[in-house]
C-alpha positions as CSV (number, residue, x, y, z in Angstrom):
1,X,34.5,-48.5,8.8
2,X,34.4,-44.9,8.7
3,X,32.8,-44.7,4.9
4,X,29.7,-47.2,6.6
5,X,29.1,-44.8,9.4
6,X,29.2,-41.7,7.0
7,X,26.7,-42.9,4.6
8,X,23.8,-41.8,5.8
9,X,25.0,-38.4,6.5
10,X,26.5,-38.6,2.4
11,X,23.1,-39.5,1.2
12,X,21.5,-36.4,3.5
13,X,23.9,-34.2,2.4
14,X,23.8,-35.6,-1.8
15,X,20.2,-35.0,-1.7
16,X,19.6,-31.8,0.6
17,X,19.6,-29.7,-2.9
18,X,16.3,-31.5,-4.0
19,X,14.6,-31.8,-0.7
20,X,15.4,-28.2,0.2
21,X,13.6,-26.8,-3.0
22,X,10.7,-28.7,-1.8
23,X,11.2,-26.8,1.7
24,X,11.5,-23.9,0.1
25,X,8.2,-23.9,-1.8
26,X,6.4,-24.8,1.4
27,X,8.2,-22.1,3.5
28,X,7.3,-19.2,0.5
29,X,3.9,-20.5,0.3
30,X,3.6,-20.1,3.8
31,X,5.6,-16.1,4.2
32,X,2.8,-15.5,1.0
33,X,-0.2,-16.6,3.2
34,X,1.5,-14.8,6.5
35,X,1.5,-11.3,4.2
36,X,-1.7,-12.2,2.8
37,X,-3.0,-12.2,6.3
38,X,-1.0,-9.2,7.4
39,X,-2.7,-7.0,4.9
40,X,-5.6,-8.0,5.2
41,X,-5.8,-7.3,9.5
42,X,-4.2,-3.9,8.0
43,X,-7.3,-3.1,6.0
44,X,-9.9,-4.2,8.5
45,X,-7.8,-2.1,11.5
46,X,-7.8,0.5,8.8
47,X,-11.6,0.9,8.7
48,X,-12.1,-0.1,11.8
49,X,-10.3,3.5,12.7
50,X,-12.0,5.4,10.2
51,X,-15.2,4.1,11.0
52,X,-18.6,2.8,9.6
53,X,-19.9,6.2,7.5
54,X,-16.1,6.4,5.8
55,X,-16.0,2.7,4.9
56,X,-19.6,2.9,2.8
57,X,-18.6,6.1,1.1
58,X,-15.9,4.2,-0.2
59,X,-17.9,1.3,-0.8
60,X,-20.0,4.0,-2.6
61,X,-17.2,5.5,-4.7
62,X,-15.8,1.3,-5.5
63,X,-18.9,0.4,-6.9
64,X,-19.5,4.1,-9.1
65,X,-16.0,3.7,-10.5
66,X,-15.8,0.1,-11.5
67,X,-19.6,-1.6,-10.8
68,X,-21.8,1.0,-12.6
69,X,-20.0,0.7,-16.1
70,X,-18.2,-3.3,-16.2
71,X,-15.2,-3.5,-18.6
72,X,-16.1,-6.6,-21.0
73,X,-15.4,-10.4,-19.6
74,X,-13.1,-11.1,-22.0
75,X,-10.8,-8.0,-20.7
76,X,-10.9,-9.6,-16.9
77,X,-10.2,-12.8,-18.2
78,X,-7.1,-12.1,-20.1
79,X,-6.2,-9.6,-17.2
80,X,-6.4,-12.3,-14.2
81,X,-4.5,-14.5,-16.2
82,X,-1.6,-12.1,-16.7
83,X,-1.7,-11.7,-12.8
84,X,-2.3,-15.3,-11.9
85,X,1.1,-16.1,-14.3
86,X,3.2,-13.1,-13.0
87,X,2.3,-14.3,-9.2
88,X,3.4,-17.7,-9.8
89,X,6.2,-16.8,-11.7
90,X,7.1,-14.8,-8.9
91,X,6.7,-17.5,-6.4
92,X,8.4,-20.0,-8.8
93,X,11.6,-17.5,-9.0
94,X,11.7,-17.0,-5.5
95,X,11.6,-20.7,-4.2
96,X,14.3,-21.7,-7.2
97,X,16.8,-18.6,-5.9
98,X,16.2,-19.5,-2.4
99,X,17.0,-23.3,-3.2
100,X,20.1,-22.3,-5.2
101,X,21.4,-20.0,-2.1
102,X,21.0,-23.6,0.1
103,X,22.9,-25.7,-2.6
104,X,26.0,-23.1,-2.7
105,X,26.5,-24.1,1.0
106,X,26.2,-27.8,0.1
107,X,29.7,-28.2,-0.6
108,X,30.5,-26.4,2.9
109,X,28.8,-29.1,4.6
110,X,30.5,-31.8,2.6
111,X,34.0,-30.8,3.1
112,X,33.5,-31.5,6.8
């Protein structure tokens, strides 16, 4: 009688490996968005402090430095792909460590 009442809780348990690398992904995709949004509220309090007259000699400074004289297409293309891979690479990494932490206190769980 006992196996029949613990099934449910087996099958939970047997598959909270998978289900938590799912959770995981979700949960890092959602810490990325929350730092995304951190920096950028930084950056706009930034200016905001420094004012309007400091903000367009930057914008000033931005657009001499990288604006006036454009690096060939092919060179950004290549170079947001590199940073496109490494940032999901990164987030892949993350999500599988985090899942494997969860599943090495699976067998915790099912020794109760």
């Amino acid at each position: 009688m006992s196996s029949v009442r613990d099934a449910p809780l087996s099958a939970l348990i047997y598959a909270l490996p998978m289900k938590s690398l799912y959770i995981l992904k979700l949960f890092f995709a959602v810490a990325l968005g929350v730092l995304s949004g951190q920096a950028l509220t930084r950056d706009y309090a930034k200016w905001h402090a420094l004012g309007r007259e400091a903000f367009l000699a930057a914008q000033a400074s931005r657009f001499d430095r990288y604006m006036a004289h454009p690096a060939p297409g092919a060179l950004h293309i290549v170079t947001l792909t590199l940073l496109m891979v490494a940032f999901v690479a990164m987030y892949e990494v993350a999500s599988f460590a985090g899942a494997k932490c969860i599943s090495l206190i699976v067998p915790t769980i099912r020794e109760r």
